[in-house]
C-alpha positions in Angstrom: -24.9 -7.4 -14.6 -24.5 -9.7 -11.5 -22.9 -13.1 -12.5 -23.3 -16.7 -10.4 -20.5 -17.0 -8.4 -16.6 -15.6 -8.1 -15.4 -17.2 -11.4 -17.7 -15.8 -13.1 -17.0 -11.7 -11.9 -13.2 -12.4 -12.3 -12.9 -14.2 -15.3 -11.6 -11.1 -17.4 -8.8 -10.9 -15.0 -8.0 -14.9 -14.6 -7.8 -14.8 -18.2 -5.6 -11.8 -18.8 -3.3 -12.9 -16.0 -3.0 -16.8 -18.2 -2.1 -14.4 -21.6 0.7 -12.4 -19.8 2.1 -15.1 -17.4 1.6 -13.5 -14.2 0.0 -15.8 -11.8 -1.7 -18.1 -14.5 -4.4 -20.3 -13.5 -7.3 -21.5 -15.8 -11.0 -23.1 -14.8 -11.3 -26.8 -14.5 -14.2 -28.6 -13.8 -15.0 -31.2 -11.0 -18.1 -33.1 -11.7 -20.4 -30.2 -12.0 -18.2 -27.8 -9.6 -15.9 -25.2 -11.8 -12.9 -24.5 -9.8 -9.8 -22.6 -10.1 -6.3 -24.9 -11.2 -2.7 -24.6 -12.2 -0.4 -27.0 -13.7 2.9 -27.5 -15.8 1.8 -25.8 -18.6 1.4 -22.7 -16.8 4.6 -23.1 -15.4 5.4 -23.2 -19.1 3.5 -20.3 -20.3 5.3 -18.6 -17.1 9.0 -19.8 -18.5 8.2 -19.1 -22.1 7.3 -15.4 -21.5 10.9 -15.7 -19.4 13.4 -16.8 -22.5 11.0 -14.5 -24.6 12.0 -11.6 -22.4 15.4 -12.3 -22.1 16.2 -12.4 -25.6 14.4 -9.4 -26.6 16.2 -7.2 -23.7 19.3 -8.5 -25.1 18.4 -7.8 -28.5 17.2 -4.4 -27.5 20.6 -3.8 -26.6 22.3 -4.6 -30.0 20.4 -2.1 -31.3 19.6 1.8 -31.4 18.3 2.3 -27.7 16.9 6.2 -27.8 17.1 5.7 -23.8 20.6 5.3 -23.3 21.5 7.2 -26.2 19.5 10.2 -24.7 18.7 11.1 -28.2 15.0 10.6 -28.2 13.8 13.3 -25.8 16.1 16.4 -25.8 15.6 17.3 -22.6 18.4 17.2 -19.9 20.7 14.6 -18.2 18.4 14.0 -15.4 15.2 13.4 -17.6 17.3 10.7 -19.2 18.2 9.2 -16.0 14.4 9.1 -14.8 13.5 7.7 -18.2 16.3 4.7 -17.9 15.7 4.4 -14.6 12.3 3.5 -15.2 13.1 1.0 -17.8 15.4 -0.6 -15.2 13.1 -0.7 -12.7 10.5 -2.1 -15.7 13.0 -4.6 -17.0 13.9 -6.4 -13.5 10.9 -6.3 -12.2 9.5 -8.2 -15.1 11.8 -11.1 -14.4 11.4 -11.2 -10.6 7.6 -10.9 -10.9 7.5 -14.2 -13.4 9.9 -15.5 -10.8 7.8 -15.1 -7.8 4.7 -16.0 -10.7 6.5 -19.8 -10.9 6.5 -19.7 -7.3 3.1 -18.4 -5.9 0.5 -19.0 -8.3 -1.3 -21.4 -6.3 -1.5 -18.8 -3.9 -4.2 -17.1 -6.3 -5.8 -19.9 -7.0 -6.5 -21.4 -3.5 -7.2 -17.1 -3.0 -10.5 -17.4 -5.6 -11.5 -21.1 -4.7 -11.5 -19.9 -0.5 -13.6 -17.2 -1.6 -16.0 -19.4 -3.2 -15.9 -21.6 -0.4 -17.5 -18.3 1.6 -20.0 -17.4 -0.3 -21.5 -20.9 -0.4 -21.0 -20.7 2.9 -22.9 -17.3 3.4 -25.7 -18.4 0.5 -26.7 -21.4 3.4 -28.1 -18.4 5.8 -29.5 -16.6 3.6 -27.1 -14.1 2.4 -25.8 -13.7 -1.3 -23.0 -11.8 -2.5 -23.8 -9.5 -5.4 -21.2 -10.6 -8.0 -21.1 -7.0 -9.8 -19.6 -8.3 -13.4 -18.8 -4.7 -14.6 -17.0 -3.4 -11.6 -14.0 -6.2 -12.4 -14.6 -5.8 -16.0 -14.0 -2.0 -15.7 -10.7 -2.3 -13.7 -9.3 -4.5 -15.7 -9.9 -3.1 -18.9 -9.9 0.6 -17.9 -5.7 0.9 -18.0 -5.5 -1.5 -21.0 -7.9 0.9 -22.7 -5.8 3.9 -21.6 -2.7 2.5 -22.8 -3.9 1.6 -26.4 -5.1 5.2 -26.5 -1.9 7.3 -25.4 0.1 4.8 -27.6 -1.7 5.6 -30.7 -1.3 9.0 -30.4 2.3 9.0 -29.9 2.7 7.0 -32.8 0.8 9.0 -35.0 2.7 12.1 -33.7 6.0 10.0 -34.7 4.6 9.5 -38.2 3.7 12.8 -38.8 7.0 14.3 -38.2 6.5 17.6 -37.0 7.7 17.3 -33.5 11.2 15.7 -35.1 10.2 12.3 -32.7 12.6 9.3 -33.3 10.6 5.9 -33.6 11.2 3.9 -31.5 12.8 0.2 -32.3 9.9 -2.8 -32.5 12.1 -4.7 -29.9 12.6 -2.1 -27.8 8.9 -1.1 -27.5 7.9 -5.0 -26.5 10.1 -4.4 -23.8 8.9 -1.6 -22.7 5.2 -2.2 -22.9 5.1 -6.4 -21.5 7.1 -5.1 -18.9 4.6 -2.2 -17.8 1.4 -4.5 -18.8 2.8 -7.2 -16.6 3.5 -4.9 -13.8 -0.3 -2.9 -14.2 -2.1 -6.0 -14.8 -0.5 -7.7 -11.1 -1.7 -4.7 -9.3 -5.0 -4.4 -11.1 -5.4 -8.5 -9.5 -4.4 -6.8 -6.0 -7.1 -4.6 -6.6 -9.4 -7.0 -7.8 -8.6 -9.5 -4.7 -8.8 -6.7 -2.5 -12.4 -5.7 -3.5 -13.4 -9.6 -3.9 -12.3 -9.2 0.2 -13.8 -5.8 1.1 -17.2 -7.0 -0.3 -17.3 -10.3 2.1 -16.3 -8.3 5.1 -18.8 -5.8 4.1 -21.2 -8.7 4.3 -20.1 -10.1 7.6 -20.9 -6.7 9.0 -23.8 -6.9 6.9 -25.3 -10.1 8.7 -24.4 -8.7 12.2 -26.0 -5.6 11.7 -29.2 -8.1 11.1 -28.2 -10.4 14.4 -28.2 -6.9 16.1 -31.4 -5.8 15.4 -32.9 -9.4 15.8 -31.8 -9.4 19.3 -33.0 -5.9 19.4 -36.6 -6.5 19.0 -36.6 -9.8 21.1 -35.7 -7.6 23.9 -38.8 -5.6 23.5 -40.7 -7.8 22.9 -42.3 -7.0 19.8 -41.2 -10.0 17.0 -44.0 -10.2 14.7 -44.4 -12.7 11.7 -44.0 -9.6 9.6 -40.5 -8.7 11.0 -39.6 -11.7 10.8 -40.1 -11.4 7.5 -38.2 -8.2 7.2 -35.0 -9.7 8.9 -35.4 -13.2 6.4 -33.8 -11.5 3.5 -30.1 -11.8 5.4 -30.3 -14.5 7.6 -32.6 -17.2 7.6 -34.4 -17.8 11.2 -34.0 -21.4 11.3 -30.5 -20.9 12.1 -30.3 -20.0 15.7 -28.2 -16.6 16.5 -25.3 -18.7 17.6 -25.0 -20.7 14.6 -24.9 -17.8 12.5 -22.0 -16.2 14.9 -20.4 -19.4 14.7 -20.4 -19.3 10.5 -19.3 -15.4 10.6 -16.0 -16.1 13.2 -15.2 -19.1 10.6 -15.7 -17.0 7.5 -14.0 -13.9 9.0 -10.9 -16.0 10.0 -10.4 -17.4 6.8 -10.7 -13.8 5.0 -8.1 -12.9 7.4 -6.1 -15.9 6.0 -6.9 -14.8 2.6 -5.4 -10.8 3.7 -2.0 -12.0 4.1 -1.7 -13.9 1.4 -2.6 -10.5 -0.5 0.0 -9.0 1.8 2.8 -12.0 0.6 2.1 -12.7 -2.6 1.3 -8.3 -3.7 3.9 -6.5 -1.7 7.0 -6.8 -4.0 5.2 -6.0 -7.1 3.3 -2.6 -5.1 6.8 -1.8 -4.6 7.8 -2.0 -8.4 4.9 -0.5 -9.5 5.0 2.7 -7.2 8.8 2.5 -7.9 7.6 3.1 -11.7 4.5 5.3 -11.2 6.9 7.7 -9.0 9.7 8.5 -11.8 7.1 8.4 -14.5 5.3 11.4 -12.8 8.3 13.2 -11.7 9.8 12.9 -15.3 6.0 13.7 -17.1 5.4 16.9 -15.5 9.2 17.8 -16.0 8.6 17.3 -19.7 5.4 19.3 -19.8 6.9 22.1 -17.9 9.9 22.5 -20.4 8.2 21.1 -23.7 5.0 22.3 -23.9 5.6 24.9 -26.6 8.3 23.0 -28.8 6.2 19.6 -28.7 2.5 20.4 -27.9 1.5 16.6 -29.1 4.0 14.7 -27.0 3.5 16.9 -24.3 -0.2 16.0 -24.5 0.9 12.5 -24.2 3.5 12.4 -21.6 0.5 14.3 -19.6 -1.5 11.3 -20.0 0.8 9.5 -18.9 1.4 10.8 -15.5 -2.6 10.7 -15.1 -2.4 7.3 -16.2 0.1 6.4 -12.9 -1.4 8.9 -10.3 -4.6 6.6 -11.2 -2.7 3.3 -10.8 -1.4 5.0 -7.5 -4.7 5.8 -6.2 -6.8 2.7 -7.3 -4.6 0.9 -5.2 -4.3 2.6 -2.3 -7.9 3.3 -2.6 -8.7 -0.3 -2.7 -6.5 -1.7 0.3 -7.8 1.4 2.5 -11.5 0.3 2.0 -10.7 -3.5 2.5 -8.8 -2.4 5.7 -12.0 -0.6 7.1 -14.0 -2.5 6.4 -12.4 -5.5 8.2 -12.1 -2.9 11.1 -15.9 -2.3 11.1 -16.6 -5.6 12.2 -15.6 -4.8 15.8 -17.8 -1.8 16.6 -20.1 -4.2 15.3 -19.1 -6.8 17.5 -19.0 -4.2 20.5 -22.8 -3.6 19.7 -24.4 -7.3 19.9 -22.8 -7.7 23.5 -25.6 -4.8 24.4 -28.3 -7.3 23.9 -26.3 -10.9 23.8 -26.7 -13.4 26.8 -23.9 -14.9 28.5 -23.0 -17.6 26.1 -22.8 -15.4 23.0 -21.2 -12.6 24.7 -18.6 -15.0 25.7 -18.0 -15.8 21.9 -18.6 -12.1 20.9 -15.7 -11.2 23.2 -13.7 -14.2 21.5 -14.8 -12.8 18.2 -13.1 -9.3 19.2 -9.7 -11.0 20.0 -9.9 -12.6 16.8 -10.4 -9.3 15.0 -8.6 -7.1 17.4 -5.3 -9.7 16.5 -6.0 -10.7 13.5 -7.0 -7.4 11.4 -3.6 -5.6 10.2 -3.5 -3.0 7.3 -1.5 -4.3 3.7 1.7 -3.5 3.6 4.4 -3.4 0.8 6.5 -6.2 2.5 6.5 -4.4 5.7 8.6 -1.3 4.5 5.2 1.2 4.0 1.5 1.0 4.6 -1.1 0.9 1.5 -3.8 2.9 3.1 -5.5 6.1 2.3 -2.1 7.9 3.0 0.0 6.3 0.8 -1.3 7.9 -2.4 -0.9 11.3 -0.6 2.9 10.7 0.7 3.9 10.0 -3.7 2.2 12.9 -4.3 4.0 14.7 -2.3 7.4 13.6 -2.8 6.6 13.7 -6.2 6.0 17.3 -6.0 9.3 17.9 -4.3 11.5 16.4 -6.6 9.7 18.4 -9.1 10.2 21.3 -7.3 14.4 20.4 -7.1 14.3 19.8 -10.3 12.8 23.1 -11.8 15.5 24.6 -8.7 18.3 22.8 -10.3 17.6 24.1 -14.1 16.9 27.5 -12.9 20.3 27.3 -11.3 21.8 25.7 -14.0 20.7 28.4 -16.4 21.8 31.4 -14.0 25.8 30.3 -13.7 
């Protein structure tokens, strides 16, 4: 299902994110032109959801907390530590992340009006952006979905009885759950911006690949009315070569723009979220190793669970790796058209490489760890060593 313009593919996201409080921004209208805003009553939503939060961690604390009790999972000091750990981690990140909401939501809304800026700009030479509805629809649904699911069930196990589960208190479990929601649904709109940014630099690359083999076949001599025919799908040949250059340095600049605000605005909450993900896989598998034949059911679920963060882990890691390449592509590309450019466009191809060479610079988590293609791999791994000191430190334990 391919939709009309950026608004359009991201409106599940803009409108989840104005529900939670976490960068809210709604469509306005200007004349006929539907553009992305935010005003004083999404600073309102933003210090609603704030007071709401508040009181119900301080209610949370008046009554039965299973966490700090330790009486909810009878499992071992260190599990409990993970577990409130997490909820720490859950509960303060909630109120710096509607902090740096207040602060930074016109950042995502000059982020999706830019964009559209582009593709107008790319739809004048011929090129249009395939705005793939279902793509956006499935990553911000899929870990809603997920949740839902994995919730259920441990409810139902609760109800039952069998496993001897305590319920959790109502208060306690809006806590948990706005807090994790809030932190998901901010890195599902990293992902989201950072495919919204790998699809324009795929098109740049796109376009010179076209410039490439346009200059191609003028050097041999063989442009036919038919080829040109081919080649008028991308880029329309009333716009000379250097024009179309000219457009692609201006649009690839501005994307470049539009990367570190993803890098500003994104890095605390990657930190919070992998902070999260990490001690919800190390205490899940801990759980199933040591429960698995007393609670079958919960086991089941906590399983889910670490599934559920290894994917948030790799969606995002995923996503910033691809958006990095593809911004790095450009300049091979780049390298190729000064084969067959002549001295005036080779002069602002070699520009063009500074500007990419300079300019191009992988997302970080505020400049303490890369989000690439490794960073999923380096959890994992410490994941699977605290595991391993863990199941060390029991097997000790039960030895003296």
């Amino acid at each position: 299902m391919t939709k009309q313009n950026i608004y359009e593919s991201v409106s599940v996201s803009i409108y989840i994110a104005l529900f939670l409080g976490i960068f809210p921004t709604y469509f306005s209208k200007i004349g006929k032109r539907v553009i992305l805003a935010t005003n004083k009553w999404c600073s309102a939503i933003i210090f609603t959801y704030f007071v709401l939060f508040t009181t119900m961690v301080y209610m949370s604390t008046l009554a039965f907390n299973p966490i700090t009790d330790g009486t909810l999972y009878n499992f071992n000091t260190l599990a409990k530590l993970l577990t409130l750990v997490v909820t720490l981690v859950g509960d303060l990140g909630t109120w710096a992340l509607l902090i740096q909401g207040y602060f930074h939501k016109h950042h995502v809304k000059n982020f999706f009006n830019t964009v559209a800026t582009i593709d107008k700009t790319f739809t004048k030479i011929g090129h249009k952006i395939n705005h793939n509805f279902y793509t956006y629809l499935a990553i911000n649904l899929s870990g809603p979905a997920l949740t839902v699911s994995n919730v259920v069930m441990q409810l139902w196990n609760m109800k039952r009885g069998k496993e001897k589960m305590d319920r959790l208190p109502p208060i306690l479990l809006f806590c948990h759950f706005y807090s994790f929601s809030l932190v998901h649904h901010g890195e599902t709109l990293f992902v989201t911006c950072n495919v919204v940014l790998s699809k324009r630099f795929e098109a740049i690359g796109l376009i010179l690949k076209k410039l490439g083999e346009r200059s191609s076949l003028r050097d041999k001599a063989r442009i036919t009315k038919e080829k040109k025919l081919a080649i008028s799908d991308l880029i329309k040949n009333s716009k000379p070569d250097d024009k179309v250059l000219d457009i692609c340095i201006a649009c690839h600049d501005k994307l470049c723009d539009l990367h570190d605000v993803v890098n500003k605005v994104f890095g605390f909450l990657v930190i919070v979220g992998s902070l999260i993900q990490f001690n919800t896989v190390v205490f899940a598998f801990c759980y199933c190793y040591y429960s698995i034949s007393i609670r079958p059911i919960s086991t089941l679920g906590w399983f889910f669970w670490a599934v559920f963060r290894i994917y948030e882990l790799t969606r995002k890691a995923i996503s910033a790796h691809i958006t990095t390449s593809e911004a790095q592509t450009i300049l091979h590309l780049v390298g190729k058209l000064m084969i067959h450019a002549d001295t005036h466009t080779e002069e602002k191809l070699k520009m063009f490489a500074l500007q990419i060479k300079h300019r191009t610079r992988p997302l970080t988590a505020l400049g303490l760890f890369p989000i690439d293609g490794t960073f999923a791999f380096t959890i994992i791994g410490a994941t699977t060593t605290y595991i391993t000191i863990i199941y060390q430190f029991q097997v000790n334990k039960l030895a003296c």
